[in-house]
C-alpha atoms as one frame of an Amber mdcrd trajectory, in Angstrom:
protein
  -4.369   7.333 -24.867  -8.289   7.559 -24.379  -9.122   4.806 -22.437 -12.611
   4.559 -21.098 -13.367   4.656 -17.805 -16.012   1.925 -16.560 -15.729   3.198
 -12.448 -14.390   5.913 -11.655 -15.299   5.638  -8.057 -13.726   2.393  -8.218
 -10.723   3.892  -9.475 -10.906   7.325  -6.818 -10.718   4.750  -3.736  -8.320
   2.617  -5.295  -5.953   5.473  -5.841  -6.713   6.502  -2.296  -6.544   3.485
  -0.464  -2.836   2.798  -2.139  -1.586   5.848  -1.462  -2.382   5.262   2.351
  -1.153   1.562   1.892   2.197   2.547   0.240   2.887   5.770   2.946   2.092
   3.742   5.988   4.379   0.557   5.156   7.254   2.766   3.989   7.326   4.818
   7.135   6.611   1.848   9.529   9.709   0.070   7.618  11.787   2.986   7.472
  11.098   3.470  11.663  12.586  -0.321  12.103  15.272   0.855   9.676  16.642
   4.099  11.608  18.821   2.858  13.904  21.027   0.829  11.541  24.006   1.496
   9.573  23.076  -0.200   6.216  19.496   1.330   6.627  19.660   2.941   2.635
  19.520  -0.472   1.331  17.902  -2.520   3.988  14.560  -0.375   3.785  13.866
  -1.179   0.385  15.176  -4.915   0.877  12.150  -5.138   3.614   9.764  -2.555
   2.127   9.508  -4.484  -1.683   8.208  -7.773  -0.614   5.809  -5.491   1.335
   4.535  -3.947  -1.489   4.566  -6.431  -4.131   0.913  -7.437  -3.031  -0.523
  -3.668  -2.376   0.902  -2.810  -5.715  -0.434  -6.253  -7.789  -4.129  -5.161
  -6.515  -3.700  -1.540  -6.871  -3.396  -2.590 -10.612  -5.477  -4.941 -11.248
  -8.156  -3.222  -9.464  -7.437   0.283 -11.961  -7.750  -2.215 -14.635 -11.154
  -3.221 -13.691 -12.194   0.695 -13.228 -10.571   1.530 -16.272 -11.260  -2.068
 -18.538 -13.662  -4.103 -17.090 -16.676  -4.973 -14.811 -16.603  -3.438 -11.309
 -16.706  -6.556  -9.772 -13.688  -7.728 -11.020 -11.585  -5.371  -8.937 -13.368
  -4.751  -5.790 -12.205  -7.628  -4.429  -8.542  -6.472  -5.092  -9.178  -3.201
  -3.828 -10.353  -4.658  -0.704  -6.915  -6.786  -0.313  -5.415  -3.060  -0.560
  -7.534  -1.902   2.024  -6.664  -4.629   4.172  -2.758  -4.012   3.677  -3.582
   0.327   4.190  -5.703  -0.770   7.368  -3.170  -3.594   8.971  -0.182  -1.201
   8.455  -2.375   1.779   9.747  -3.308  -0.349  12.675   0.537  -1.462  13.853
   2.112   1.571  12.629   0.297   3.265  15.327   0.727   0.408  18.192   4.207
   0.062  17.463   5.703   3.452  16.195   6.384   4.798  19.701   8.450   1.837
  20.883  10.242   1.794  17.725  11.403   5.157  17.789  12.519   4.351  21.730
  14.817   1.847  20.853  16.402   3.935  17.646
C-alpha cells in the first residue's frame, strides 16, 4: 500500500477543506435538528444528501493528488470549497435564530 503521491498540496487542502465542509453541514443540520423528537434519525436523513457531493469531490480530488494530473482534481476540490464556504457562510447567518427557536 505504496501509492505515489503526484500533489501533495493538492491532497493537504483537500483534506482540509472537507474536514471544514463535513463539520460545518453536520452542525448546521444537527442545530435545525435539536428541537425535535425523532432528531437521531432525522439528522442523518437531511445531513447524507448533504454530503453525498462534498464527499464524491473529496475523492475524486485525493485521487488526482494521489493518481493523476493536478488538474484533474482541482476543479473538484473547488466544488468542496464551495460546499465548506456556503455552509460556513449560513451556518453563521442562521445559527443564532436557530438555536432561538429550539
Amino acid at each position: 500500500f505504496d501509492p505515489p503521491l503526484s500533489d501533495g498540496r493538492l491532497l493537504a487542502v483537500t483534506v482540509a477543506v472537507t474536514t471544514v465542509a463535513i463539520a460545518t453541514s453536520g452542525t448546521l443540520y444537527a442545530a435545525v435538528t435539536v428541537g425535535s423528537r425523532v432528531r437521531d434519525t432525522l439528522a442523518p436523513l437531511l445531513l447524507l444528501p448533504v454530503l453525498a457531493p462534498v464527499l464524491l469531490g473529496a475523492t475524486l480530488a485525493t485521487d488526482a493528488a494521489f493518481f493523476g494530473p493536478t488538474s484533474d482534481g482541482e476543479p473538484w476540490m473547488l466544488l468542496v470549497g464551495v460546499f465548506a464556504l456556503l455552509f460556513t457562510g449560513v451556518g453563521m447567518i442562521a445559527f443564532g435564530s436557530l438555536l432561538e427557536e429550539s
